[in-house]
C-alpha positions in Angstrom: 67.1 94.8 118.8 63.4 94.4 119.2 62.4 90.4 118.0 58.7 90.7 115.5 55.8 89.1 116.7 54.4 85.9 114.4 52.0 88.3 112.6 54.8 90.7 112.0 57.3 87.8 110.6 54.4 86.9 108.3 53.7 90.0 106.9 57.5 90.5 106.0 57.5 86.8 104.4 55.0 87.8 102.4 56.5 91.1 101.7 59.9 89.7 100.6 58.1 86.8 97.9 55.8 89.7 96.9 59.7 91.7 96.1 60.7 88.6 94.5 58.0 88.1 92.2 55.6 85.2 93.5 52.4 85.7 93.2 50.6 82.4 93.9 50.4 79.8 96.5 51.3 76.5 95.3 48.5 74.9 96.8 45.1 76.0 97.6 44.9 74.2 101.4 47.6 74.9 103.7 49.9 71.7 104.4 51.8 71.2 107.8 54.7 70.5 106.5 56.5 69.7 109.9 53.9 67.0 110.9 54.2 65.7 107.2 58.1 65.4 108.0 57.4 63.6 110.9 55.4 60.8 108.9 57.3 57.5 108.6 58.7 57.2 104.8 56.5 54.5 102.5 59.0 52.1 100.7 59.5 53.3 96.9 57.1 51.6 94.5 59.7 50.3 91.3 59.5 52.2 88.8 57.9 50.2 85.9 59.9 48.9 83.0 59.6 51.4 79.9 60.6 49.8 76.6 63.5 51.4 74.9 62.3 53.2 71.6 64.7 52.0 68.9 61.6 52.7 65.9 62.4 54.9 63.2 59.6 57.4 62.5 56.4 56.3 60.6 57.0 55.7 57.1 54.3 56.9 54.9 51.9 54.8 53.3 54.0 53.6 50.1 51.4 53.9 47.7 50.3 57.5 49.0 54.4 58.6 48.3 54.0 56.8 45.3 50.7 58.4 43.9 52.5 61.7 44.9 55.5 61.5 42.9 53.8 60.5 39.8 51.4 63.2 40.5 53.9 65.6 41.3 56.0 64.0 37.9 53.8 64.4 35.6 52.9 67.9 36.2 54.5 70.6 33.5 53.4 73.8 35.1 52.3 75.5 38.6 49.0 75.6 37.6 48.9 71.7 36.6 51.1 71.5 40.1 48.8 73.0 41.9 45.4 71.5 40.2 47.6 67.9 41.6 47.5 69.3 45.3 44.6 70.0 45.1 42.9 66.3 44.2 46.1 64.6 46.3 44.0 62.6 48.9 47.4 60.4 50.5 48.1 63.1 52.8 46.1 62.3 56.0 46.2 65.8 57.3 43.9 66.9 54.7 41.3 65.0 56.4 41.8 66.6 60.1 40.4 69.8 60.3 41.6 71.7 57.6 39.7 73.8 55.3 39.0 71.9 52.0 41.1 73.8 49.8 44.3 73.1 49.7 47.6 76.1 50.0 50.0 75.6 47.5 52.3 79.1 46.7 52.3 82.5 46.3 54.9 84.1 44.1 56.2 85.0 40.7 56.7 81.3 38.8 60.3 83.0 37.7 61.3 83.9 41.0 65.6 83.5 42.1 64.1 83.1 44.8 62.2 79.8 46.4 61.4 80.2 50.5 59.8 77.2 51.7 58.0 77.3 54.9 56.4 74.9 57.5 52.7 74.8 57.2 49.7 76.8 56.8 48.1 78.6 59.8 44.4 79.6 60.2 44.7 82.4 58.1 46.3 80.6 55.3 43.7 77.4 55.4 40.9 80.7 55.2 42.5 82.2 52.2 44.4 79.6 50.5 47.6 81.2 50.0 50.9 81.0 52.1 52.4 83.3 54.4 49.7 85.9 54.3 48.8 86.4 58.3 50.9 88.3 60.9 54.0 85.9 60.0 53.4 86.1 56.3 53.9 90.2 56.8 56.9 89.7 58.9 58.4 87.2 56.2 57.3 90.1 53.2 59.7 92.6 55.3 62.2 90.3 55.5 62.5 89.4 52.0 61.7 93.1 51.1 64.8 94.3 53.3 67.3 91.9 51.0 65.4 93.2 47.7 63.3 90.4 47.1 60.2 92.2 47.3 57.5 90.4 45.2 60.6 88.3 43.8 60.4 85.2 45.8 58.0 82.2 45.3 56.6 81.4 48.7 55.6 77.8 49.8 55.3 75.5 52.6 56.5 71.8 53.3 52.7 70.4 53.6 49.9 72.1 52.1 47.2 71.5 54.6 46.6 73.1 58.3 47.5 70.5 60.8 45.2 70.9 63.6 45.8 73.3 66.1 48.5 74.3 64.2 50.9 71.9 65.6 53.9 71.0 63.7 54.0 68.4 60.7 54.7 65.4 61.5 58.0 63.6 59.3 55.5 61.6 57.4 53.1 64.0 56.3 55.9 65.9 55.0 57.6 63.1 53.3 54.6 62.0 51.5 54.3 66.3 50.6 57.9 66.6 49.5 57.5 64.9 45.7 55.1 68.0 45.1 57.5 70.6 46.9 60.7 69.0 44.8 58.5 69.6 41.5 57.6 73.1 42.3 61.3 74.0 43.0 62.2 72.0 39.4 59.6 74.0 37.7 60.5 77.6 38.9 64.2 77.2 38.6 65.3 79.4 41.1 68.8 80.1 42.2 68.3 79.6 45.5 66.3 78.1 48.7 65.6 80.1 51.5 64.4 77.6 54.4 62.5 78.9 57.2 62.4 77.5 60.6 63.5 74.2 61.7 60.5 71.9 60.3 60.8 73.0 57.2 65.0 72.5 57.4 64.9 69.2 58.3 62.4 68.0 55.8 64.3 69.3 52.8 68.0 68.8 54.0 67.6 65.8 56.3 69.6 67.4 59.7 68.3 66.5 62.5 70.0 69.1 64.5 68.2 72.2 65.9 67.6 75.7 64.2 69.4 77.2 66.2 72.7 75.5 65.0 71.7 75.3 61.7 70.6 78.5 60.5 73.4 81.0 58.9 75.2 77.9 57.1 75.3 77.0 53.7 73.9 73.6 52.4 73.2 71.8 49.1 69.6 70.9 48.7 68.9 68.3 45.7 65.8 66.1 44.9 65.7 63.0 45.9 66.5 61.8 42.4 69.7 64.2 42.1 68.4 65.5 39.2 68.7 69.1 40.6 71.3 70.8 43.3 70.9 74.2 45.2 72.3 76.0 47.8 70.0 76.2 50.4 70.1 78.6 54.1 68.1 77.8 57.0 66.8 80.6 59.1 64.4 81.6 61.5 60.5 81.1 60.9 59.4 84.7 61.2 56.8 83.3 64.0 59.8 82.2 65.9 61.1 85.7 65.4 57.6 87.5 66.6 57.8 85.2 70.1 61.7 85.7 70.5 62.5 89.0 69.4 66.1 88.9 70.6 66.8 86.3 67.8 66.1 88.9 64.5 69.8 90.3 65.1 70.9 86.5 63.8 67.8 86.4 61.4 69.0 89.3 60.1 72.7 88.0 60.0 71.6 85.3 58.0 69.1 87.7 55.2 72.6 89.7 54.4 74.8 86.7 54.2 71.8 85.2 51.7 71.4 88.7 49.5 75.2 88.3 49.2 75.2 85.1 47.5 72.5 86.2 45.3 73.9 89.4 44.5 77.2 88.1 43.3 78.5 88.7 40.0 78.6 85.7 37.9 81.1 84.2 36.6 82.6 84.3 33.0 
C-alpha cells in the first residue's frame, strides 16, 4: 500500500474536519505546537482568593416598595391601576432606556383568565401594550387553542423595557409586584397562567428552573394572604420560538390548564 506524500496527508486532514463540520481555524497564525511542547513549563501563578458570595439579592429601596403598595392599594379600578404605573417613578428601570410610557395589560378586566409575563420587549415599549410582537402572536395561539381567545387578561411582572431586553432583575420585580398583586385582586380571575421562568419565580418564589417547574400545580397568594389561586408555570412563548422541540410539553401543560378551568363546579 502506497504511503501519501505531506501535501496529500494534508489535503485529506482537511478533507476529514471539512466531513466533520469545522469550518474555522482556531487561530489566525500558525503555532508550532511541537517546539511550544518542548518549552520548559512556568510555575503556576496562585490563583487569587475570590470571596465567597453569601449576599442575598438586592432589596429594593424600602420606600420605593412602600410608595408602590400604597399606590397599588389605593387603586379601585384598571384604569386608576394603570394611571398609578404610569406616574410610579421607584422602579429604576424606568429610567434606562425605555420608552416613557409605561406597559401595563391588555385584556378583558373580567377575564378567568390572568397570564403574567416577564417584561416588555421593543415592540411592547413602542406600542404600550403586552405581548403584542412575534411572542405576543405565539402566546394569542396558545391561549386561542385552550379557548381563551380574547378571554385572558395579559400582563407582565415589570412594566418597563429593561435594556437590551435582558431579564428583570429580582428587585425591579419586587418593587413591581404590589401593582401586579392589585391587578390580579381587581380582575378576579380563576386562575394564573405563568409564563416562563422570570415571571415563575417572581410570583411563586421557586428558585428552581422552568424546566422542572412548568406542568405543576401551585397556589399563588398576595403577599398579604388576602387572595389564593392556583397558578401553572409554563413556557414563555419566546422560549418556545428558539426551542421548538419544547411546544410538545408547552402544549402538555395548555390541556392540563383548560382542564382545570373547564371543570364543572361544584354544588
Amino acid at each position: 500500500m502506497s504511503r501519501l506524500s505531506g501535501p496529500a496527508v494534508a489535503e485529506s486532514l482537511l478533507a476529514f474536519w471539512a466531513e466533520t463540520g469545522v469550518d474555522a481555524a482556531l487561530l489566525e497564525i500558525p503555532t508550532d505546537r511541537i517546539a511550544e511542547g518542548q518549552k520548559p513549563l512556568a510555575a503556576p501563578r496562585p490563583a487569587p482568593a475570590t470571596p465567597l458570595r453569601t449576599a442575598a439579592p438586592a432589596a429594593p429601596r424600602p420606600l420605593a416598595l412602600e410608595a408602590a403598595r400604597e399606590a397599588a392599594a389605593a387603586c379601585q379600578d384598571l384604569e386608576a391601576l394603570a394611571a398609578a404605573i404610569e406616574a410610579f417613578e421607584g422602579c429604576p428601570i424606568r429610567f434606562e432606556g425605555a420608552a416613557s410610557r409605561s406597559v401595563f395589560s391588555r385584556g378583558p378586566a373580567d377575564a378567568p383568565v390572568v397570564v403574567v409575563g416577564e417584561a416588555p420587549g421593543a415592540e411592547e415599549d413602542r406600542l404600550g401594550r403586552p405581548f403584542v410582537g412575534k411572542a405576543g402572536k405565539m402566546l394569542d395561539r396558545m391561549l386561542e387553542s385552550i379557548g381563551l381567545a380574547d378571554r385572558a387578561f395579559i400582563t407582565n411582572t415589570v412594566f418597563w423595557r429593561p435594556p437590551g431586553n435582558r431579564t428583570p432583575s429580582p428587585e425591579e420585580q419586587v418593587v413591581c409586584r404590589p401593582f401586579v398583586e392589585q391587578a390580579i385582586r381587581l380582575v378576579r380571575p380563576r386562575m394564573l397562567l405563568l409564563v416562563g421562568a422570570p415571571a415563575t419565580r417572581c410570583l411563586l418564589d421557586q428558585a428552581e428552573g422552568i424546566n422542572k417547574l412548568h406542568g405543576r400545580w401551585f397556589e399563588w397568594r398576595t403577599a398579604e394572604g388576602d387572595l389564593e389561586l392556583p397558578a401553572l408555570p409554563t413556557f414563555h412563548p419566546a422560549f418556545l420560538m428558539r426551542q421548538p422541540t419544547a411546544k410538545a410539553m408547552a402544549w402538555s401543560d395548555l390541556k392540563l390548564f383548560a382542564e382545570r378551568l373547564n371543570r364543572p363546579a361544584r354544588p
